[in-house]
C-alpha positions as CSV (number, residue, x, y, z in Angstrom):
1,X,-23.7,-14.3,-16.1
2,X,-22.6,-17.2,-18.4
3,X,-21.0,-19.9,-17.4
4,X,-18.1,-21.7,-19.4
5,X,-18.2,-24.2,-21.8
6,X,-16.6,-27.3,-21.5
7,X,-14.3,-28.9,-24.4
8,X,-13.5,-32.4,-24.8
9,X,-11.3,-32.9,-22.4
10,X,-13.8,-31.5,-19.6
11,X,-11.8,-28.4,-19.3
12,X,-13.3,-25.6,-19.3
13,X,-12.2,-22.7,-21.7
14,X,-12.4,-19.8,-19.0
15,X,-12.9,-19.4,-15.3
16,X,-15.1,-16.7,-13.5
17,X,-13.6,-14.6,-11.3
18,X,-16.2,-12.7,-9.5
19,X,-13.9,-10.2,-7.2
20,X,-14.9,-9.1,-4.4
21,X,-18.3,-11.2,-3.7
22,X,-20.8,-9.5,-1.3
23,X,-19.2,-6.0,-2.2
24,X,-20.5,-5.7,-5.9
25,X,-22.0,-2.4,-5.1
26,X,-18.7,-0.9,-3.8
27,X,-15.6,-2.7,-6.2
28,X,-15.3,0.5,-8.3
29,X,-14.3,2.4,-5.2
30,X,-12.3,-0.3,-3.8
31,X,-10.1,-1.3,-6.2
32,X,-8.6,2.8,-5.8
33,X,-6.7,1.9,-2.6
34,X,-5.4,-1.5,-4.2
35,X,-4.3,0.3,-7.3
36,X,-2.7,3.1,-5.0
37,X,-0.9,0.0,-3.1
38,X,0.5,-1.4,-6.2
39,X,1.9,1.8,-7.7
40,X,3.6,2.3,-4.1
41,X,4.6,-1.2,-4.4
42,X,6.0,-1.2,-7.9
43,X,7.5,2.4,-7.5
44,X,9.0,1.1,-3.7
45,X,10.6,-2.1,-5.4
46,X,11.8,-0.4,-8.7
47,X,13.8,2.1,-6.1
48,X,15.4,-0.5,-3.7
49,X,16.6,-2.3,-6.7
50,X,18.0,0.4,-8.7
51,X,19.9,1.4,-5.0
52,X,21.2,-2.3,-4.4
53,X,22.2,-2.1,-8.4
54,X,24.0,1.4,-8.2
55,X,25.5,1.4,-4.8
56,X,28.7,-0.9,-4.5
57,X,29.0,-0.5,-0.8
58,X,25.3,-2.4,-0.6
59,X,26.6,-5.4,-2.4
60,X,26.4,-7.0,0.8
61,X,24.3,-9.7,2.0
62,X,21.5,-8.7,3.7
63,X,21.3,-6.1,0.9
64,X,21.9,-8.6,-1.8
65,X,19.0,-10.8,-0.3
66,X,17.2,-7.6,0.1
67,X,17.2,-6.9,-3.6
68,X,16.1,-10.7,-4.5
69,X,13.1,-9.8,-2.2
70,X,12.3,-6.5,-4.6
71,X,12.1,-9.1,-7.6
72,X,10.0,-11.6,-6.0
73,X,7.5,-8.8,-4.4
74,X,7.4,-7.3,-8.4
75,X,6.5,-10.9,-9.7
76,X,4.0,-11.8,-6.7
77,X,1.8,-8.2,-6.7
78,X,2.2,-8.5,-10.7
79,X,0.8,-11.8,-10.9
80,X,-2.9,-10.8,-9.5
81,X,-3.1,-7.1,-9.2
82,X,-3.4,-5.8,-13.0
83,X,-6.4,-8.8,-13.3
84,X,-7.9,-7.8,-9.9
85,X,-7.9,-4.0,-11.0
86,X,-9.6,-5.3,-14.4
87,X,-12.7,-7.0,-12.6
88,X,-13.1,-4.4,-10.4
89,X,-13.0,-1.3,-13.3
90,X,-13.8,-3.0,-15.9
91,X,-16.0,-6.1,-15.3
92,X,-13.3,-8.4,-16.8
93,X,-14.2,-11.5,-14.9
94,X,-13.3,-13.8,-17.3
95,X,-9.8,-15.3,-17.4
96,X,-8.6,-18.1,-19.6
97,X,-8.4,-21.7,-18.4
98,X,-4.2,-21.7,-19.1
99,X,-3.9,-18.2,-17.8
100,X,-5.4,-19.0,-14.5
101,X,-3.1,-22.6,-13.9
102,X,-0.3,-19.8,-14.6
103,X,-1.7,-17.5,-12.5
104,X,-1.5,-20.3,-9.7
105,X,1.6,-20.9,-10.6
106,X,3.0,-17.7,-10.1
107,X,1.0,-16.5,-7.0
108,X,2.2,-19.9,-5.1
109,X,5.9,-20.3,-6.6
110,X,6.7,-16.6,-5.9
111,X,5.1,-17.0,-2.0
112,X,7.7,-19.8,-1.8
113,X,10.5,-17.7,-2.7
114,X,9.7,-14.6,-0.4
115,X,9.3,-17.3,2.1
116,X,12.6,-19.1,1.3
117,X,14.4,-15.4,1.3
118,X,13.0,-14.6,4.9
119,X,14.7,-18.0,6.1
120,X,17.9,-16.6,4.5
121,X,17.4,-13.2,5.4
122,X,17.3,-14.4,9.2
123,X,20.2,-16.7,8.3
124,X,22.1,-13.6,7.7
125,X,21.4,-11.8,10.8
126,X,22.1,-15.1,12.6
127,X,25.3,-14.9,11.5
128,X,26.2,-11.4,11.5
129,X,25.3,-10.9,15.3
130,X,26.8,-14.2,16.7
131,X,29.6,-14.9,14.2
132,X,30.6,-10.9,13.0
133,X,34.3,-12.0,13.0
134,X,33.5,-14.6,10.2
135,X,30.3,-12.7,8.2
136,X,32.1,-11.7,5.2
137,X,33.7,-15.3,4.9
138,X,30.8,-17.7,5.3
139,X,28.4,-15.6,3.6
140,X,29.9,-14.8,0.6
141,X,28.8,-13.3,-2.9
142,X,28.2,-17.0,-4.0
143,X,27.1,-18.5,-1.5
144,X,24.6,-15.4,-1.6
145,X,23.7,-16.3,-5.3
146,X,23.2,-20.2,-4.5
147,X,21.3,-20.0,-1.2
148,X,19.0,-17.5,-3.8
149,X,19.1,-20.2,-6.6
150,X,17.9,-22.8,-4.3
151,X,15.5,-21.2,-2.9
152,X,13.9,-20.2,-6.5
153,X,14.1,-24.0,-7.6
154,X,12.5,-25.1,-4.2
155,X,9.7,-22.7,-5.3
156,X,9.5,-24.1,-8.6
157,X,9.5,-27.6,-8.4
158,X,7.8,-27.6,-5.1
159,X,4.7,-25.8,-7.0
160,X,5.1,-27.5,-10.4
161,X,3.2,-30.2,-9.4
162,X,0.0,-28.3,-8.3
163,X,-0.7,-27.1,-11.9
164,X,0.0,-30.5,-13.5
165,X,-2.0,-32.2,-11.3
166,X,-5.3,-30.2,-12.0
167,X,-4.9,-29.8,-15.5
168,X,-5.5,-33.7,-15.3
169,X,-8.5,-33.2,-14.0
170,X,-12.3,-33.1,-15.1
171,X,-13.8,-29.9,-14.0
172,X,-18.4,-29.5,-13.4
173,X,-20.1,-27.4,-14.8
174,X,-19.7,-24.6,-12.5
175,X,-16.6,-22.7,-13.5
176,X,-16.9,-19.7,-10.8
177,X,-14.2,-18.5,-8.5
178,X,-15.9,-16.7,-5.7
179,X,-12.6,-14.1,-5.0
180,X,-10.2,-12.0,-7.8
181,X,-7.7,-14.3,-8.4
182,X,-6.8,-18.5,-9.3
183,X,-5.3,-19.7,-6.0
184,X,-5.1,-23.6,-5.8
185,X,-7.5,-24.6,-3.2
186,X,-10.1,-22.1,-5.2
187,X,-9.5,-23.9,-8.3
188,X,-9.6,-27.4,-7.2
189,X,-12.9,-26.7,-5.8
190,X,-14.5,-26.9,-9.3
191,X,-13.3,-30.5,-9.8
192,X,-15.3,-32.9,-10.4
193,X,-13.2,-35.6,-9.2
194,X,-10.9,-37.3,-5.8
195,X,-9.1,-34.1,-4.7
196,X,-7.4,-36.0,-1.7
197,X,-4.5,-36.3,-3.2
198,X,-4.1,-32.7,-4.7
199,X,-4.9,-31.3,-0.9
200,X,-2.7,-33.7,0.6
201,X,-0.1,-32.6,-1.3
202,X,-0.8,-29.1,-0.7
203,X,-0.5,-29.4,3.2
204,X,2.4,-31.3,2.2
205,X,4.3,-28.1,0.5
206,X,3.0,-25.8,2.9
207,X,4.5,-28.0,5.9
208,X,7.6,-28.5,4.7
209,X,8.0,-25.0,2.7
210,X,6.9,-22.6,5.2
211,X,6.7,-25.0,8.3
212,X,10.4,-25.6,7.5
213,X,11.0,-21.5,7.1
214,X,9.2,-20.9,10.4
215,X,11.1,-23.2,12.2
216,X,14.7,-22.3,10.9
217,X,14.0,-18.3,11.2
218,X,12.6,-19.3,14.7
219,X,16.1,-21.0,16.0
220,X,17.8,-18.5,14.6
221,X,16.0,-15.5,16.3
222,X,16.0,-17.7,19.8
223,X,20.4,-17.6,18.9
224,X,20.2,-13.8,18.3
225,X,18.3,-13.2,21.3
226,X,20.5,-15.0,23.5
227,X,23.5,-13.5,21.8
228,X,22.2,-9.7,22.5
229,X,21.1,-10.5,25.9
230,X,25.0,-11.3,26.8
231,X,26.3,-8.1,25.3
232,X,27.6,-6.0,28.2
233,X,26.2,-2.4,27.1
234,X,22.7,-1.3,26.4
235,X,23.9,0.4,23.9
236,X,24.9,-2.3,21.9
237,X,22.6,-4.2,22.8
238,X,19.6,-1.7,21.2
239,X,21.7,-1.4,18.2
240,X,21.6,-5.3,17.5
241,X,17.8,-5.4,17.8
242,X,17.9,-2.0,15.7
243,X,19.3,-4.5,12.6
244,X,16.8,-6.8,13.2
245,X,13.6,-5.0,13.7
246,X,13.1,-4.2,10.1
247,X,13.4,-8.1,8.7
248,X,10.8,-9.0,11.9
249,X,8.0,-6.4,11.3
250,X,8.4,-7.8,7.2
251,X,8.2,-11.5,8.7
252,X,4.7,-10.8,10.3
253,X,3.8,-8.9,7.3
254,X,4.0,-11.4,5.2
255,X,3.2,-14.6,7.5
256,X,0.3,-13.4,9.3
257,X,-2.3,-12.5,6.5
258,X,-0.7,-15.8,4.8
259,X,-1.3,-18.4,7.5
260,X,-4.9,-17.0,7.9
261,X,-5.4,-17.3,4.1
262,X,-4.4,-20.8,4.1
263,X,-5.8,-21.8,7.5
264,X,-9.6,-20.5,6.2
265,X,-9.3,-21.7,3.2
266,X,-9.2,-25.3,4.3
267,X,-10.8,-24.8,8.3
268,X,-12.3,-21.5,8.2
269,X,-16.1,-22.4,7.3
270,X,-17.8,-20.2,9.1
271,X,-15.9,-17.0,8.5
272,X,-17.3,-14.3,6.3
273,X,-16.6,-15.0,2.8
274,X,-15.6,-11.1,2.1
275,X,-13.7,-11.2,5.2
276,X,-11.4,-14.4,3.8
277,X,-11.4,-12.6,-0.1
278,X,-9.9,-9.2,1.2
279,X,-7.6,-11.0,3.3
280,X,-6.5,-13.2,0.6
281,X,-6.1,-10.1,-1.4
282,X,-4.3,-7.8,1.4
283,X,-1.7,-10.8,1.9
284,X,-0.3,-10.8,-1.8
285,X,-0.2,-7.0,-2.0
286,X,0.5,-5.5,1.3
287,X,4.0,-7.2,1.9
288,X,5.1,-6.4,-1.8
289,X,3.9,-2.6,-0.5
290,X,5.3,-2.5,2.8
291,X,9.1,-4.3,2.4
292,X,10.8,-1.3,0.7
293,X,8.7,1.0,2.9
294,X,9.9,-0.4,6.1
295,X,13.5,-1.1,4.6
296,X,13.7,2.4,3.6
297,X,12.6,3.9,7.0
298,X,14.8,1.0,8.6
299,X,17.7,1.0,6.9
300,X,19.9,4.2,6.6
301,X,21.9,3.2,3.5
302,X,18.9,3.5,1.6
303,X,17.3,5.9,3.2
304,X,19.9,8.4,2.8
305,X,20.7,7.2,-1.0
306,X,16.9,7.5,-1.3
307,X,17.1,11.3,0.3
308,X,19.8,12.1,-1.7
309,X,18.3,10.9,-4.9
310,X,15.2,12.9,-4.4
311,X,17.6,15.8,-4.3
312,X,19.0,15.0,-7.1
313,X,22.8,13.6,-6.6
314,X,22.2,10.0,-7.6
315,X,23.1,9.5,-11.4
């Protein structure tokens, strides 16, 4: 296989992106399941919005968060799955040197905001189980919409930066990614250049983007907890964890496979390159896949819109 050319600038014009390395043999087969986990993903998202949209009663809250999450799980499994499902079909390995600092862009800014909207999300249930008297005042329509726009700038500017920085940059001559999509730590491993600064600014967004998130969605679990312990029936008590179960099992969907991603990728040496690539894949597709899933099953406003509309009675 070729390798790019470089221009004058010491860019190259396209990256490789091999796929799945170590797995050549099986990637046709593979890349069935991922497609099948997109379509549930797209088709999943697609339905929760059009719910949210249609449903006036849902134009609450946690379902108004709930339907930013849809969007940002469309933009995230968008960003990497259509090229993934190229290399693996098609033997499209090539990508563009712009489309790949895009591609970056995307994949990180969009991580961000599903991060950000977890931190509200838990927000939301913070104040709904200690504060129920004054939900519908402090968390209002607006303050909804902003706590969503700030969140989307954080994710923006925050990842700005990354691409800027390493389209600055001299690249060697080996222009190979050794997974299916651009993710920053993958791409600034083909520079030919001081990185320090570029990685210490990535531990620096990740500390203070999803550090930050863990830590706020943290206290405010710790709150709830204590809140539910003191309510005096069981009963209640099982129906307050009942609205929260849905946003935790969605909070270690996404964070697990994340941290692990982004823990190998700078410590993980000596674990199995195809083990680290699947997982990297897995973590930008299976949250976008499960969310509506386990909102759907979770939640029984959209549940039963979902069971009606399958019979037919939703316009």
């Amino acid at each position: 296989m070729m390798l790019a050319s470089e221009n004058s600038s010491s860019q190259p014009v396209f990256f490789i992106l091999l796929g799945i390395p170590g797995l050549e043999n099986y990637q046709f087969w593979i890349a069935f399941p991922f497609c099948a986990m997109y379509v549930v993903a797209i088709v999943g998202n697609i339905i929760v919005l059009h719910i949210v949209r249609t449903d006036h009663t849902l134009h609450e809250p946690m379902y108004l968060f709930l339907a930013m999450l849809a969007v940002t799980d469309l933009a995230l499994s968008s960003s990497t799955q259509p090229k993934m499902l190229a290399i693996l079909w098609f033997h499209a390995h090539e990508i563009e040197y712009h489309a790949c600092l895009i591609q970056v862009f995307f994949i990180h800014a969009f991580s961000s905001v599903e991060s950000g909207l977890l931190m509200a999300m838990a927000l939301d249930r913070y104040v709904a189980i200690c504060f129920p008297l004054h939900h519908s005042t402090v968390l209002t329509p607006a303050v909804v919409g902003k706590l969503g726009a700030a969140v989307m700038m954080r994710g923006l500017l925050w990842v700005s930066p990354f691409c800027f920085m390493v389209s600055r940059m001299p690249f060697c001559t080996n222009h190979v990614i050794p997974q299916s999509y651009c993710e920053h730590m993958a791409v600034l491993k083909l520079v030919c250049a001081d990185t320090r600064v570029n990685r210490a600014y990535g531990l620096f967004v990740a500390f203070s983007v999803v550090g930050f998130d863990i830590i706020v969605i943290s206290i405010s679990y710790v709150m709830i907890l204590r809140t539910v312990l003191k309510l005096p029936s069981e009963e209640a008590r099982l129906k307050a964890f009942g609205t929260c179960a849905s946003h935790i099992c969605v909070i270690l969907a996404f964070y697990i496979p994340a941290l692990f991603t982004f823990l190998t990728h700078r410590f993980g040496h000596h674990v199995p390159r195809v083990v680290h690539v699947m997982f990297a894949n897995l973590y930008l597709l299976v949250p976008p896949m499960l969310n509506p899933i386990i909102y759907g099953v979770r939640t029984k406003q959209i549940r039963d819109r979902v069971i009606q509309g399958c019979c037919g009675k939703i316009p």
